[in-house]
C-alpha positions in Angstrom: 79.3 -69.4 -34.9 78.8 -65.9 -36.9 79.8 -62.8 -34.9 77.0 -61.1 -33.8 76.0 -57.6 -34.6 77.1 -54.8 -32.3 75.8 -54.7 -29.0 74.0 -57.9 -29.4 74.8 -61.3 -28.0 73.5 -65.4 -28.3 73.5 -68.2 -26.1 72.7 -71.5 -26.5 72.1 -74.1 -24.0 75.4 -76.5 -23.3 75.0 -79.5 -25.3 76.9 -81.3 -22.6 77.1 -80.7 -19.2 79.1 -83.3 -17.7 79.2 -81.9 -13.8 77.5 -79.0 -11.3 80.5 -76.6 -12.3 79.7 -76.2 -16.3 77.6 -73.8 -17.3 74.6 -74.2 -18.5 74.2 -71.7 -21.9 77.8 -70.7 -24.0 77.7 -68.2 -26.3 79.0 -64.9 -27.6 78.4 -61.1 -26.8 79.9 -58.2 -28.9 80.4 -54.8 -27.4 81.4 -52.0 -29.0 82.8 -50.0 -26.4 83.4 -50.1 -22.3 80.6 -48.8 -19.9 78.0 -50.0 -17.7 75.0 -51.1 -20.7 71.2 -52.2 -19.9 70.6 -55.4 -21.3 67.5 -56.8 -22.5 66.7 -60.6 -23.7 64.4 -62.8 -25.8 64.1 -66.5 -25.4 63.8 -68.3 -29.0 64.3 -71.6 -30.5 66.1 -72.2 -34.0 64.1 -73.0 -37.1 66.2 -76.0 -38.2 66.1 -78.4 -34.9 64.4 -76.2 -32.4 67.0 -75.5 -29.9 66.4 -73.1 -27.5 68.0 -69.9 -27.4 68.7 -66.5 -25.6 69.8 -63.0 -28.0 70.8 -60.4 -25.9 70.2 -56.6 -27.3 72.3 -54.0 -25.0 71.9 -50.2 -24.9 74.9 -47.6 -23.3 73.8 -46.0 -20.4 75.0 -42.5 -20.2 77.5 -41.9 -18.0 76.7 -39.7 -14.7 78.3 -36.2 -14.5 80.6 -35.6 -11.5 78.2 -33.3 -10.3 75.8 -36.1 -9.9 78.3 -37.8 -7.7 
């Protein structure tokens, strides 16, 4: 599996799930530095077999002053 671009993640669903306590997608998620992020998604399916799919695209949220606190 390729890394993915920054901020940006993939999962696929488990090809095998052999009890309750597996999950149910795998994948990978790349971030680029610590912080709290919002995180958007997009189901897809590959063009090869049609397996489903979910990319992930996050965004940094700023961080809050202390004054804000």
């Amino acid at each position: 599996m390729r890394k993915p671009d920054e901020n940006t993640g993939i999962i696929f669903k488990a090809a095998k799930k052999p009890g309750t306590k597996q999950p149910d997608f795998k994948g990978q998620l790349y971030v680029t530095k610590p912080g709290v992020y919002k995180i958007v998604a997009w189901k897809g399916y590959t063009k090869t077999d049609k397996t489903e799919y979910v990319s992930f695209r996050l965004e940094l949220l700023p961080e809050e002053s202390d004054s804000k606190k």
